[in-house]
C-alpha positions in Angstrom: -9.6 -35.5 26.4 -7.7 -32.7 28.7 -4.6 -31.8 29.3 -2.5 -28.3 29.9 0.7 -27.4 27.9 2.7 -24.0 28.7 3.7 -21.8 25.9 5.6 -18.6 25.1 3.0 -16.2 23.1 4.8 -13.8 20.4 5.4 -11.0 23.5 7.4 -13.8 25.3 4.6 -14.1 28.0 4.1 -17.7 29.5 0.7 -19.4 28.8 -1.3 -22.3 29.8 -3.2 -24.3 27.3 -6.0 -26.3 28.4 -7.2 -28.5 26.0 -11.0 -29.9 26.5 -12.8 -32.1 24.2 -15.8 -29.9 24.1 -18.1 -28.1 22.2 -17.4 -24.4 23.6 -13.4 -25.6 22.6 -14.5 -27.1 19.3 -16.5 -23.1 18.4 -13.0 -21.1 19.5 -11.0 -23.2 17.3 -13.7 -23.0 14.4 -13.6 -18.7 15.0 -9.8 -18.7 14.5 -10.6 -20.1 10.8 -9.7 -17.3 8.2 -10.2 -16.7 4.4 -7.5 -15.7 2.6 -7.2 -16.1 -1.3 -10.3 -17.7 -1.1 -8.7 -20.7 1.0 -9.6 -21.8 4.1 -6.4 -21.3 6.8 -5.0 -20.5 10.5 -2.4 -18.2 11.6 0.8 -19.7 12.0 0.4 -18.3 16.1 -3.0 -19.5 16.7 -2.2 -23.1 15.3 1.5 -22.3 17.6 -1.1 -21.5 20.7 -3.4 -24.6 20.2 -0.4 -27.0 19.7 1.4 -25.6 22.7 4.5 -24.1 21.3 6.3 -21.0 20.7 5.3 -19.5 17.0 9.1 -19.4 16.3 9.3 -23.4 17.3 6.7 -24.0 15.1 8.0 -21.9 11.9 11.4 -23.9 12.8 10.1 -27.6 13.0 8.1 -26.3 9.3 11.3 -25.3 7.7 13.5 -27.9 8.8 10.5 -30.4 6.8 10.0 -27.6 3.9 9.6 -30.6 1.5 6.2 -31.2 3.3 4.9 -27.6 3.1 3.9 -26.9 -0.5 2.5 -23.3 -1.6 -0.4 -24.9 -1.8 0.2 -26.4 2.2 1.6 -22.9 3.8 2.3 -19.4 2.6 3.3 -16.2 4.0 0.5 -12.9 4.0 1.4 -9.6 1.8 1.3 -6.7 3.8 -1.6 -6.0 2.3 -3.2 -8.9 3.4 -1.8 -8.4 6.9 -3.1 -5.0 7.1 -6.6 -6.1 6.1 -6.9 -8.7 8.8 -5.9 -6.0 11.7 -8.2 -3.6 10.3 -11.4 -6.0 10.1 -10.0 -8.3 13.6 -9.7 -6.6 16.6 -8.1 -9.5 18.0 -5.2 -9.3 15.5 -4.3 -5.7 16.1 -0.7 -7.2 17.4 0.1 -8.5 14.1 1.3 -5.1 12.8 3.9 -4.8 15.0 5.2 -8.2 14.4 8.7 -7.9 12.7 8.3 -10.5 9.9 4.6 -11.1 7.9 2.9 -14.4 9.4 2.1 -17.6 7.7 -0.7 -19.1 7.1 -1.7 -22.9 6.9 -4.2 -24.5 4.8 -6.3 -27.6 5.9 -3.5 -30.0 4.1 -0.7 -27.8 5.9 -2.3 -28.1 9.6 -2.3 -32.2 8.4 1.0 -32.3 8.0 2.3 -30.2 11.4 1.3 -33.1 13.6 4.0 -35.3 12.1 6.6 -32.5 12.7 5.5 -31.2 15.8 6.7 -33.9 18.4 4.5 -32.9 21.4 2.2 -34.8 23.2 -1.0 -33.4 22.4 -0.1 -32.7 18.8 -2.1 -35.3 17.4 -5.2 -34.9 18.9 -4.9 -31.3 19.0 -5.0 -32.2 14.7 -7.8 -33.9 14.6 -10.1 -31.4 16.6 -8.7 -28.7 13.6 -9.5 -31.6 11.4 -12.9 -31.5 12.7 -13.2 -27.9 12.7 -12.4 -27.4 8.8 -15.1 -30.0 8.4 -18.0 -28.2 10.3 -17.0 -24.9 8.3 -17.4 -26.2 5.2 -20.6 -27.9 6.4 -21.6 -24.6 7.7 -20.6 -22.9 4.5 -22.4 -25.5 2.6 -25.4 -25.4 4.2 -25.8 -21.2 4.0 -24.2 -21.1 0.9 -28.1 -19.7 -0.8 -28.2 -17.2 2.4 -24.4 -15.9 1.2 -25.4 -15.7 -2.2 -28.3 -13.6 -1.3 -25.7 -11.5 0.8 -23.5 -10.7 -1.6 -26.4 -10.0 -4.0 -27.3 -7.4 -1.4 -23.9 -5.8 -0.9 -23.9 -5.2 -4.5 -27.2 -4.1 -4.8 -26.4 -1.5 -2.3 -23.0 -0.8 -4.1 -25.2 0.3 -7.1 -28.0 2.2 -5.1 -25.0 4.2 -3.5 -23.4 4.7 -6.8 -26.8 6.1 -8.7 -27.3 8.0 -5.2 -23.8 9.9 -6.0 -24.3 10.5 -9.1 -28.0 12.3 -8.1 -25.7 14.2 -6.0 -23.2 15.2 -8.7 -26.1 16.2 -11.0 -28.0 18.1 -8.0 -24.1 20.2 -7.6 -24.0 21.0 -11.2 -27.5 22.3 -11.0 -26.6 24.2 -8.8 -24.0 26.0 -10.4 -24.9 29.3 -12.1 -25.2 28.8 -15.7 -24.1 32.6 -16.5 -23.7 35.7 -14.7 -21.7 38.8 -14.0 -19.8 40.2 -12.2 -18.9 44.3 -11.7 -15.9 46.1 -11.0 -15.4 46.1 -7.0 -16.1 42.6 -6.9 -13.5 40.8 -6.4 -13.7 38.6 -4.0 -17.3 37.3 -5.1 -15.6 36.7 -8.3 -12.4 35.1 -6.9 -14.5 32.8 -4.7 -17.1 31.7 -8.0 -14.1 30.6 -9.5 -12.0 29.0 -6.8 -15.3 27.1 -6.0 -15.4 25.6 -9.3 -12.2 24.7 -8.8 -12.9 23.1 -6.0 -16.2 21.1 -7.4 -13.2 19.4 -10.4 -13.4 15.7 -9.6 -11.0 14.6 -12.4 -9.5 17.8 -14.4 -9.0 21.3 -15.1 -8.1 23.0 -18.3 -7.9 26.6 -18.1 -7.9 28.9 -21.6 -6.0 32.0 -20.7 -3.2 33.9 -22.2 -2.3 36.3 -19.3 -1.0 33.8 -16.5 0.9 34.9 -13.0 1.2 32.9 -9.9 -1.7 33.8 -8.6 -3.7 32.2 -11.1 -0.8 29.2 -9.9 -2.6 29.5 -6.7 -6.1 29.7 -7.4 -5.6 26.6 -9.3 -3.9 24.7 -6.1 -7.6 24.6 -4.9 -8.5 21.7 -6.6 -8.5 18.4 -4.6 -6.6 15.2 -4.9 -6.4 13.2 -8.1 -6.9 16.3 -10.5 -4.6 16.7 -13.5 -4.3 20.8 -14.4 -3.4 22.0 -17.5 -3.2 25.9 -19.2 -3.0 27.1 -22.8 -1.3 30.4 -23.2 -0.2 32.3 -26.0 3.5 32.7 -25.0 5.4 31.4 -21.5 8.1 33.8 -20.5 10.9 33.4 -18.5 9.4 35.1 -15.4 6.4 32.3 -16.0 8.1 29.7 -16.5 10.3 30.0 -13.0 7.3 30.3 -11.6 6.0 27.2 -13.3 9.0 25.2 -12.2 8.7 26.3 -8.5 5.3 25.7 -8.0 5.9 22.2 -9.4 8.8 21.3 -7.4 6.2 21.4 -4.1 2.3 21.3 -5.0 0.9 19.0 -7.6 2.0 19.9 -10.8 0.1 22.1 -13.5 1.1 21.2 -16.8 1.7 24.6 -19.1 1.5 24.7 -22.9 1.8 27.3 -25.7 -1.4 27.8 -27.6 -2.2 30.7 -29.8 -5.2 29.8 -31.6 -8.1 31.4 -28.4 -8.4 34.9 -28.3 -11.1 34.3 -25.2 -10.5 32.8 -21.9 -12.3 29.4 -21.1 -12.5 27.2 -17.7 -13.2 23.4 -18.5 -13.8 22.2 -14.9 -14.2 18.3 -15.9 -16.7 17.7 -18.8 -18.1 21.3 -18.5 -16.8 24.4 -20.0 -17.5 27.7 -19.2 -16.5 30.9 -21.1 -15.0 33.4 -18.8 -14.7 37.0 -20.1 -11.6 37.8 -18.3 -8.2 36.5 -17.3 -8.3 34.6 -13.7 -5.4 37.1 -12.7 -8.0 40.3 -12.9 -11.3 38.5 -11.7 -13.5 41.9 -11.0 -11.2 44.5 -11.4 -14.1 45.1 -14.1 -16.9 43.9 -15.5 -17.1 40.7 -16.9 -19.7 37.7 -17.5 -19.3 34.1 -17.5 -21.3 31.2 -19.3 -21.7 27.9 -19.4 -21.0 26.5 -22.7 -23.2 23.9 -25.0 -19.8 22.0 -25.8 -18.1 19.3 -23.3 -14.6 19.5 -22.4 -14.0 16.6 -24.6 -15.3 18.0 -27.7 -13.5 21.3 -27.1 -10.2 19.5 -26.9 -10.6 18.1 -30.1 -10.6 20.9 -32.2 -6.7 21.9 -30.8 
């Protein structure tokens, strides 16, 4: 079987079909078969292209027969699921500049377009998908012990590059000094120890610390994405609490509370706490030492 339709592509270009009975034809149709939701379909263009139409003729002849295109026959991709399909097909890179999300047709749908679709080739055109389908799920069938073993892989290697960041973690917090200090005159080795724990929080930050100005607001803004802040202070007074509010109203907030019960100043930099002898505002204006505390973060919190 042979024959050669023209078509207009989704940038209004002017195509020829040729349509050979083949086995090279047979492979190009079986590569434009997708899996989405775990269901076997084809782009509402590609099956447009093979059937020698326009994509909006197509969509058309569909809705003017809606009765015959069940959710379970034909639905229309989520962004999300358009965005995926760009990213992983090269070929499909157009589709996110397309004005309206493309359907997709499952085996049953792509059945039922040869009885709308009134072109000469539409039938045969069917059964070659038909066919198609079939020799996936043979294919699929046939490998499904290699697959298996494949995804048995992946996650194997999910885990092996989950234990291999959390080595990593563990070699970080190593490390960190557990204790130290620092002398009058310096600080900027004190300001950078601190702002580097900062830094290393992967999920929060509490800071202990009843002498607060925006600079310590600043020092704390050099924590990444993802990382709640929160200070304890004895008292918040108007000048703090402006400065509060401003810093909130751009950068990610830092939630401030009144707390009168710590007499020291403590840094819990996710589940570890360290003791820090002076207030972040005067880091090594004189001597102070730091130490990394027995108690987690979590166990801290609960005596409040």
């Amino acid at each position: 079987m042979s024959g050669k339709n023209s078509l207009v592509t989704a940038d209004n270009k002017k195509v020829d079909v040729v349509v050979n009975n083949d086995i090279e034809y047979q492979a190009q149709i079986e590569n434009l078969i997708l899996n989405i939701r775990d269901v076997q379909v084809m782009l509402d263009r590609d099956l447009a292209r093979l059937y020698g139409v326009s994509t909006s003729r197509l969509n058309e002849q569909v809705k003017r027969n809606i009765e015959r295109f069940p959710a379970s026959f034909r639905f229309q991709l989520k962004e999300t699921e358009r965005d995926e399909l760009v990213a992983i097909c090269d070929n499909l890179k157009t589709l996110k500049f397309t004005p309206t999300l493309p359907y997709v047709f499952t085996e049953q749908g792509i059945a039922q377009l040869s009885s709308v679709l009134h072109t000469p080739t539409a039938i045969k055109v069917s059964v070659m998908i038909m066919n198609a389908f079939v020799n996936m799920r043979r294919f699929l069938t046939a490998n499904a012990a290699v697959f298996q073993r494949l995804e048995l892989i992946e996650k194997h290697q999910l885990s092996t590059d989950k234990r291999i960041d959390e080595i990593f973690t563990k070699i970080d917090r190593q490390l960190q000094p557990s204790q130290g200090i620092f002398f009058n005159g310096q600080i900027f080795d004190a300001y950078t120890f601190v702002c580097d724990l900062i830094r290393s929080a992967k999920k929060q930050i509490i800071l202990f610390d009843n002498y607060i100005d925006d600079s310590v607001l600043k020092m704390l803004d050099k924590h990444g994405e993802g990382v709640d802040v929160r200070i304890l202070t004895k008292s918040i007074s108007p000048q703090l609490l402006l400065d509060i509010d401003k810093h909130n109203s751009q950068y990610s907030p830092i939630k401030l509370e009144v707390f009168t019960n710590s007499h020291d100043r403590f840094l819990c930099i996710d589940d570890t706490v360290y003791h820090v002898g002076a207030s972040l505002k005067d880091l090594g204006k004189k001597w102070f030492g730091f130490n990394k505390m027995e108690i987690d973060t979590e166990s801290l919190m609960k005596k409040l």
